[in-house]
C-alpha positions as CSV (number, residue, x, y, z in Angstrom):
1,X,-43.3,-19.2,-82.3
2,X,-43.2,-18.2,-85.8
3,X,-43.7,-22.1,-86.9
4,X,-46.9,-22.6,-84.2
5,X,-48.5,-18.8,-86.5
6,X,-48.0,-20.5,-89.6
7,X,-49.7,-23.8,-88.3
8,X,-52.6,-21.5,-86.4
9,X,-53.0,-19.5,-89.6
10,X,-53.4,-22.9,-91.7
11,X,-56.0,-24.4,-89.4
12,X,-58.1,-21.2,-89.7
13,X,-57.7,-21.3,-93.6
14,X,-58.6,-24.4,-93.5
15,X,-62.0,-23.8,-91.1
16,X,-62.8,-21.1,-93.4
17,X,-62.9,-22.9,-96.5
18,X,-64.8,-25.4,-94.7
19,X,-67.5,-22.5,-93.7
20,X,-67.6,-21.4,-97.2
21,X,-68.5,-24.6,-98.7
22,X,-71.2,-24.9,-96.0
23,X,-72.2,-21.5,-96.9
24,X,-72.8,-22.2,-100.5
25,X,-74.5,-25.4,-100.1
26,X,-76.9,-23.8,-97.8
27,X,-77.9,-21.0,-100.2
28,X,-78.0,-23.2,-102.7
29,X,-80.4,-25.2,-100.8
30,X,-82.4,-22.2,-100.0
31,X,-82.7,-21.1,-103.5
32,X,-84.4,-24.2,-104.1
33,X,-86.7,-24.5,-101.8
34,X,-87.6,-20.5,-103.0
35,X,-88.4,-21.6,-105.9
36,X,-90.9,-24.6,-104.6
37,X,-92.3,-22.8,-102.7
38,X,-92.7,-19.7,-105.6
39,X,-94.2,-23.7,-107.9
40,X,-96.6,-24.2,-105.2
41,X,-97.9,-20.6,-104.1
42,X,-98.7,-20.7,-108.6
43,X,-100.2,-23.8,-108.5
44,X,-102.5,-23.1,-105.6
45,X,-103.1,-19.6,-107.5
46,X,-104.0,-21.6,-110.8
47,X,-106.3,-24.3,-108.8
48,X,-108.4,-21.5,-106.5
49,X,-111.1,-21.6,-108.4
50,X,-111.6,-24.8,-109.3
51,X,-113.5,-27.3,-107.2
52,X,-112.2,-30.7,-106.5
53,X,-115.5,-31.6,-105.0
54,X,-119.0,-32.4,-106.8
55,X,-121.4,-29.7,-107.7
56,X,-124.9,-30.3,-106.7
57,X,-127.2,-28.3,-108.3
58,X,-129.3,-25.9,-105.9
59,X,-132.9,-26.9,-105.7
60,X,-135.1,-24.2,-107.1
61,X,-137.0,-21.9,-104.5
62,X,-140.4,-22.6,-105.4
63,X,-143.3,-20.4,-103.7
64,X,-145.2,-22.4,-101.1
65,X,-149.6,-22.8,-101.3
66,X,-151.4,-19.5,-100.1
67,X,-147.6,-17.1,-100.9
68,X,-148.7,-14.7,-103.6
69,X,-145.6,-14.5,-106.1
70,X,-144.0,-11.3,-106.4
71,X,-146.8,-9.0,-108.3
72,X,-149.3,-5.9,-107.6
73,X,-151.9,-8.2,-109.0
74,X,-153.5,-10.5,-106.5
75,X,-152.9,-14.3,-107.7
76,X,-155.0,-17.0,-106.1
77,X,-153.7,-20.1,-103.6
């Protein structure tokens, strides 16, 4: 009885260590992909206000024939 305790007792040790070292890898893993994440969320930060695409300039507003600009005085078409 005392003998099949011991051997019991052993396995379980030996589970638990097991577990541990799971345990640790996992954080470990975790901490990384923290900090990637924490990399990426900077870099998006850093590139939010800069375009990756081509500026095209805005064509200017130009008044059409017969519109008066914007005066009191009367300006002919």
């Amino acid at each position: 009885e005392v003998h099949a305790l011991k051997t019991e007792n052993t396995r379980l040790k030996e589970e638990l260590t097991a577990v541990r070292i799971k345990h640790d890898s996992l954080r470990d893993e975790n901490v990384s992909i923290k900090k990637s994440y924490q990399d990426l969320s900077m870099t998006k930060a850093s590139n939010s206000n800069v375009s990756s695409r081509a500026v095209v300039p805005e064509k200017p507003k130009v008044l059409a024939p017969g519109l008066y600009a914007m005066t009191p005085k009367y300006v002919p078409p």
